[in-house]
C-alpha positions as CSV (number, residue, x, y, z in Angstrom):
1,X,83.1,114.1,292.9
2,X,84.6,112.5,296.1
3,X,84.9,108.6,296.3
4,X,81.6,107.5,297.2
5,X,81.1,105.4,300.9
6,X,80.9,102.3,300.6
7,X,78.5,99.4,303.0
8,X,79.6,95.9,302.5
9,X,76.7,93.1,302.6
10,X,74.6,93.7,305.7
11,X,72.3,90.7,305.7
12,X,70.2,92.0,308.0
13,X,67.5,89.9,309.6
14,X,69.8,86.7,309.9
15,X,69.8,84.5,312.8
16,X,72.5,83.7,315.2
17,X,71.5,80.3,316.9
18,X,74.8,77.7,316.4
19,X,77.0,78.1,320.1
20,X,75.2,81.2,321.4
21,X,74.4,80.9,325.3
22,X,70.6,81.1,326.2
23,X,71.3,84.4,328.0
24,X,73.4,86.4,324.8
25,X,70.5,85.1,322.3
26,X,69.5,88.0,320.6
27,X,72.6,90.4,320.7
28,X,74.3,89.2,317.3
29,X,70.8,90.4,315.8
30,X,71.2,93.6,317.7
31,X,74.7,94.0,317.0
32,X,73.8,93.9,312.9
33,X,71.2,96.3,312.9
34,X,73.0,99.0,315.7
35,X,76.1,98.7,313.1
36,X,74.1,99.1,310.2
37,X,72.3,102.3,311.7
38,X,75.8,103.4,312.6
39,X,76.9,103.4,308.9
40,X,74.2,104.9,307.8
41,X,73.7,107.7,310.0
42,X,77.4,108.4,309.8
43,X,77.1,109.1,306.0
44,X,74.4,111.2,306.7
45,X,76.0,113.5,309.5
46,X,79.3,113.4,306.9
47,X,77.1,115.0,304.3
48,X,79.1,112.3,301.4
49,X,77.9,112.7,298.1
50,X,77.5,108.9,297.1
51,X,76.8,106.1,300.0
52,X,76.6,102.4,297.8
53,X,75.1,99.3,299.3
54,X,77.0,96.2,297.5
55,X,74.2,94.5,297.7
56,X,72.9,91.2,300.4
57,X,70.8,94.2,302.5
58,X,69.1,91.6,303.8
59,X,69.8,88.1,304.4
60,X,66.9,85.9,302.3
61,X,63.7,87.3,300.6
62,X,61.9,86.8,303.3
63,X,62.7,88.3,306.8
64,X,60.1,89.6,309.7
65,X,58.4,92.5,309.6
66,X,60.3,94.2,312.2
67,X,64.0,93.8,310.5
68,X,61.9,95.4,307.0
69,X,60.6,98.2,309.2
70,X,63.6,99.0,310.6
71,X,65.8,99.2,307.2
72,X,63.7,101.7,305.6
73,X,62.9,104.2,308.5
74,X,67.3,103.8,308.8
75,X,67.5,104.8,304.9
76,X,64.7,107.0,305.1
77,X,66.0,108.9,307.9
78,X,69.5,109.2,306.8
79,X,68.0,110.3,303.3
80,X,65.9,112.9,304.9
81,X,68.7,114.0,306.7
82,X,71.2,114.4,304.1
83,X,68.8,115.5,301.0
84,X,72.0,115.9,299.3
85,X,73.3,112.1,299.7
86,X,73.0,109.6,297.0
87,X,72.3,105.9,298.5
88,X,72.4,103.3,296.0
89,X,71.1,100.5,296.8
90,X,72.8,96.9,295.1
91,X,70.6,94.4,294.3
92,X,72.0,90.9,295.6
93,X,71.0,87.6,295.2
94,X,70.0,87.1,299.2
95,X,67.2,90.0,298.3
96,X,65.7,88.9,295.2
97,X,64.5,85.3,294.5
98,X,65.1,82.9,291.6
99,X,61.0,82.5,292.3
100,X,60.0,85.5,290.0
101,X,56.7,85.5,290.9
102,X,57.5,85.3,294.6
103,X,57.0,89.1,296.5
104,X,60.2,89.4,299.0
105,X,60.9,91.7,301.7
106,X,63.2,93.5,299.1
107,X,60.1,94.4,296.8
108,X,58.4,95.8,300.0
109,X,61.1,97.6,301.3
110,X,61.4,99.9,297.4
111,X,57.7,100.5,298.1
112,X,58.7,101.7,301.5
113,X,61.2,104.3,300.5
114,X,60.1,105.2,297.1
115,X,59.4,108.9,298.8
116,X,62.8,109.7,299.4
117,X,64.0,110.6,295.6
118,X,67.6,110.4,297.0
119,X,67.6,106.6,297.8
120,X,68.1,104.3,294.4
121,X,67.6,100.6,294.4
122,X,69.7,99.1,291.4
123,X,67.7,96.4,290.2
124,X,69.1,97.2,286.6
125,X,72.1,98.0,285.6
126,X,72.7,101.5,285.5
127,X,75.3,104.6,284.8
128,X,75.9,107.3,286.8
129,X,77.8,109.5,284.7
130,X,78.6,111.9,287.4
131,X,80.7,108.8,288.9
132,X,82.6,107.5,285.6
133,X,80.6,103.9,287.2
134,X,78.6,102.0,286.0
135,X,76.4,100.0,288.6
136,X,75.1,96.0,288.5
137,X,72.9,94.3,290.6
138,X,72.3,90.3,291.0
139,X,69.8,89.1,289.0
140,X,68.4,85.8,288.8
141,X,67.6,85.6,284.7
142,X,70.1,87.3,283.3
143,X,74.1,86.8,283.6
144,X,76.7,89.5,284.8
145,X,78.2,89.2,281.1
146,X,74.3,89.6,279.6
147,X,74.3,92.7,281.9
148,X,77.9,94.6,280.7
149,X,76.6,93.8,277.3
150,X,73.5,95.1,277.8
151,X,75.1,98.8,279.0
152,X,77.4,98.4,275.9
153,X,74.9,98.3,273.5
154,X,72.6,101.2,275.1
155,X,75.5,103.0,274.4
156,X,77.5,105.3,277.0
157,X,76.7,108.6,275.4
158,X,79.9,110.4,275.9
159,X,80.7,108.9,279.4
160,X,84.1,107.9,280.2
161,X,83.4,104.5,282.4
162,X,86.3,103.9,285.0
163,X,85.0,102.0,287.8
164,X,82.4,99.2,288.6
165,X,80.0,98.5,291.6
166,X,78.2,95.3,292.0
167,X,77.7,92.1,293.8
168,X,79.6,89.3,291.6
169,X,81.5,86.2,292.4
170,X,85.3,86.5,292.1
171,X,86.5,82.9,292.4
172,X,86.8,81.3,288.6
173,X,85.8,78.5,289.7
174,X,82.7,79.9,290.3
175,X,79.3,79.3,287.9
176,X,79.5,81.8,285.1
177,X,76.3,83.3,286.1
178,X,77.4,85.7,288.8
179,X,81.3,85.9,288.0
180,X,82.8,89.0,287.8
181,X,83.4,89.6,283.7
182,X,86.6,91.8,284.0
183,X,87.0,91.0,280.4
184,X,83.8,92.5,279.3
185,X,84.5,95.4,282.4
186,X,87.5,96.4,280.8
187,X,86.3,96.6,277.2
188,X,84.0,99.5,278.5
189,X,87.0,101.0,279.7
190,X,87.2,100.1,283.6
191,X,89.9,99.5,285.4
192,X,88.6,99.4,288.8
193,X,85.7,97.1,290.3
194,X,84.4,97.2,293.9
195,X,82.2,94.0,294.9
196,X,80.0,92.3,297.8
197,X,78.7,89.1,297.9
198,X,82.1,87.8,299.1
199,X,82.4,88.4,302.7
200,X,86.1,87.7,303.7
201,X,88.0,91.4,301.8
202,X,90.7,91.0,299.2
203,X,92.3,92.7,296.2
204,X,92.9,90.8,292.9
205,X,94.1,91.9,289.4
206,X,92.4,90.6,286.6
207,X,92.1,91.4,283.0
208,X,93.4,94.9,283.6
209,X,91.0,95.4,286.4
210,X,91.4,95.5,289.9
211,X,89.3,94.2,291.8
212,X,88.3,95.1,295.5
213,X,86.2,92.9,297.9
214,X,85.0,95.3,300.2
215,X,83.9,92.1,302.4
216,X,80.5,91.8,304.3
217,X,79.7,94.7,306.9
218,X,80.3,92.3,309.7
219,X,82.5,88.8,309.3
220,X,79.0,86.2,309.6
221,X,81.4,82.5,309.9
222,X,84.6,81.5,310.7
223,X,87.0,82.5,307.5
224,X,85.4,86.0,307.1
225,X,86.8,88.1,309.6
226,X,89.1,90.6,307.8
227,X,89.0,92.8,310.2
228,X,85.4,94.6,309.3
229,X,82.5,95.9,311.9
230,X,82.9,94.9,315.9
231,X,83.1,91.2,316.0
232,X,86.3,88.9,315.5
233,X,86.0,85.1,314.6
234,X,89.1,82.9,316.6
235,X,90.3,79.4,315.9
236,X,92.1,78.2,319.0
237,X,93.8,74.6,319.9
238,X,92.6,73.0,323.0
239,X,95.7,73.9,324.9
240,X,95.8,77.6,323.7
241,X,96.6,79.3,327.4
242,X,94.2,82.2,325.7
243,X,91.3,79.9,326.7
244,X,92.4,79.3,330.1
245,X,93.5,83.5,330.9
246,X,92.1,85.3,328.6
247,X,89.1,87.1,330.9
248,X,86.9,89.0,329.3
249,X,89.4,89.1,326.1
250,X,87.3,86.4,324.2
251,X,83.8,88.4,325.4
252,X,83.4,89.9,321.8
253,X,84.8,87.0,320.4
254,X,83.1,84.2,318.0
255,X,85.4,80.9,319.1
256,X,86.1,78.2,317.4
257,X,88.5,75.6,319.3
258,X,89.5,72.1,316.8
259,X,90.2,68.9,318.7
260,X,92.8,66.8,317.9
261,X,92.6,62.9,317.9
262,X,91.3,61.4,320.8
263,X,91.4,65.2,322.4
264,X,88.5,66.0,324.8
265,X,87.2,69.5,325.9
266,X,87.2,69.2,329.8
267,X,88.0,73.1,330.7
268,X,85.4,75.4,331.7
269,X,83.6,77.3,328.3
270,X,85.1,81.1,328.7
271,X,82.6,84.2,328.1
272,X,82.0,84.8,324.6
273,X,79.5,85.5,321.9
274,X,79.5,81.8,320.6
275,X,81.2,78.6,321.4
276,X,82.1,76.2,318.7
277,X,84.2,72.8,319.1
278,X,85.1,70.8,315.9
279,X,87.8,68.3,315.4
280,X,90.7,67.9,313.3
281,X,90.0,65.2,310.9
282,X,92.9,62.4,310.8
283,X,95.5,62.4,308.3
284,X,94.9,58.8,306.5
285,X,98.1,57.3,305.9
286,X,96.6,55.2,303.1
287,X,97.1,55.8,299.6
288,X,94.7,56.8,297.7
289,X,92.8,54.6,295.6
290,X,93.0,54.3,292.0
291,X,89.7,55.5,290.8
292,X,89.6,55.5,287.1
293,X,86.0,56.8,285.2
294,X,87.0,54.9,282.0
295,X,83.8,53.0,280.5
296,X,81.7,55.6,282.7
297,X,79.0,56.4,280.8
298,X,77.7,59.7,283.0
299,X,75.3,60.6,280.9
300,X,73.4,57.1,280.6
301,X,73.4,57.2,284.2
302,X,71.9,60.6,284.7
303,X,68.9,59.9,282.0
304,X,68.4,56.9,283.9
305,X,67.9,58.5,287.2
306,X,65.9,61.2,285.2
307,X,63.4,57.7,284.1
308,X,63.3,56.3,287.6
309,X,61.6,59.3,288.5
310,X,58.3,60.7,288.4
311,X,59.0,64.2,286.6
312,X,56.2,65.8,285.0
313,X,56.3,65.7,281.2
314,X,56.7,69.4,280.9
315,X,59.8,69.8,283.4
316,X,61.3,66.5,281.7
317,X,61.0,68.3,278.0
318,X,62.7,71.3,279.3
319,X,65.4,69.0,280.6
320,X,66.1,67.2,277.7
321,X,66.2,70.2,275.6
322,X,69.1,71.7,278.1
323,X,70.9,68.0,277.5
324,X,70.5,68.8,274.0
325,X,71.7,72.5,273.7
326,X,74.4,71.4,276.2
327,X,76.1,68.1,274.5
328,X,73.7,67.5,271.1
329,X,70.5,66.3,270.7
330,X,72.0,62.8,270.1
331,X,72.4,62.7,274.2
332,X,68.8,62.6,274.5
């Protein structure tokens, strides 16, 4: 089987308001959703095998009517149209909420296309043995390393695992919930993982595993743009001559021009999509202070802040008993 297609987040049904002009409102919005068609009618004309959404198709739980209507007559169409196309569909943590009982546009949108038989919303994980993958959505309540374990103790049933889809953190800074578990990946027997949810695309090694950021389907801020979908992001200094000569060069052009210290914008503001002015914070040529947490009692202070608060009795039990799990019940 050929490499599956893959559709980095397309957050569809996000605003673009910061910097637009009052005459280009409304053609970001456009943009998404003619780019997202694009993909997904090019994967259907191309006949692939496997098309995977990494997750993020739309942009919170709970986006207008039209933007839901849309998405499913796009994956309906391109399902109809190429019966022979699986599209997977990753469940990420801008389509499900951490409000279980809340119904979001994502829950209507797998009523909408649960005719097509070809289109799969992962909103467990799953293995598709003709792939050697196994797939892993976002979920609020359980943890990516709850999730692995969870397909390693259902057992494989004679599949050889080699590759990963899902929608994980990558940074290890990042909470535990969603992080990538490359060492749990790799005891399956994977040693290649594709993800969303970061929207700026890299490759990392880790654990054995390499990892791919496929990146959001369009760059949506300023340190996104890897090159992916029609739109660049630019930071410019004031006295870039681009500003200044660039004609219609900046037109498809998000731009982003930092001011230095006492620096003004006086120049005319050049056609593009958005216009953003920020400036350069001042290097302080003052030490540091000493700031030393010795005698800091943080946990006093917390459980005081908890008391000078109204909290229900029920909330502040469940609290207390995470103190206690957390750092002994001696804490509380």
């Amino acid at each position: 089987m050929n490499r599956p297609r893959l559709l980095g987040d397309p957050h569809l049904g996000r605003r673009f308001n910061k910097g637009i002009p009052v005459e280009r409102r409304g053609e970001r919005e456009l943009l998404v959703l003619q780019q997202f068609k694009a993909e997904l009618t090019a994967a259907a004309a191309d006949r692939v095998e496997t098309h995977i959404c990494l997750g993020d198709l739309f942009d919170k739980p709970q986006v207008d009517y039209a933007t839901l209507i849309h998405a499913a007559c796009i994956y309906r169409d391109a399902a109809s149209n190429s019966p022979g196309t699986t599209f997977y569909i990753i469940q990420g943590n801008h389509d499900d909420s951490r409000d279980l009982a809340e119904v979001t546009a994502w829950d209507v949108f797998q009523g909408l296309i649960v005719t097509s038989p070809n289109i799969v919303c992962v909103t467990e994980p799953m293995i598709v043995p003709d792939l050697g993958a196994a797939l892993f959505p976002w979920k609020p309540d359980e943890t990516a390393v709850e999730m692995v374990g969870r397909v390693a103790m259902g057992g494989l049933y004679g599949v050889k695992l080699t590759t990963a889809y899902g929608h994980w953190d990558v940074d290890p800074r990042s909470a535990s919930h969603n992080l990538i578990p490359t060492k749990e990946l790799a005891a399956l027997g994977i040693t290649k993982a594709y993800t969303g949810h970061v929207h700026l695309p890299s490759i990392l090694k880790r654990d054995g595993i390499e990892v791919e950021v496929i990146g959001s389907m369009q760059p949506y801020a300023q340190g996104e743009d890897g090159g992916q979908g029609p739109v660049r992001y630019v930071t410019l200094s004031a006295d870039d001559q681009l500003l200044y000569s660039a004609g219609a060069m900046l037109k498809d052009c998000c731009v982003r021009v930092i001011l230095k210290p006492g620096e003004s914008w006086e120049g005319p503001i050049p056609e593009c999509r958005s216009w953003d002015i920020q400036r350069a914070r001042p290097v302080d040529a003052e030490a540091p202070a000493d700031v030393s947490m010795e005698g800091f009692d943080t946990m006093a202070v917390t459980l005081r802040a908890l008391d000078d608060h109204e909290i229900t009795p029920t909330v502040r039990q469940q609290i207390d008993g995470k103190i206690a799990e957390t750092f002994g019940r001696e804490h509380v």
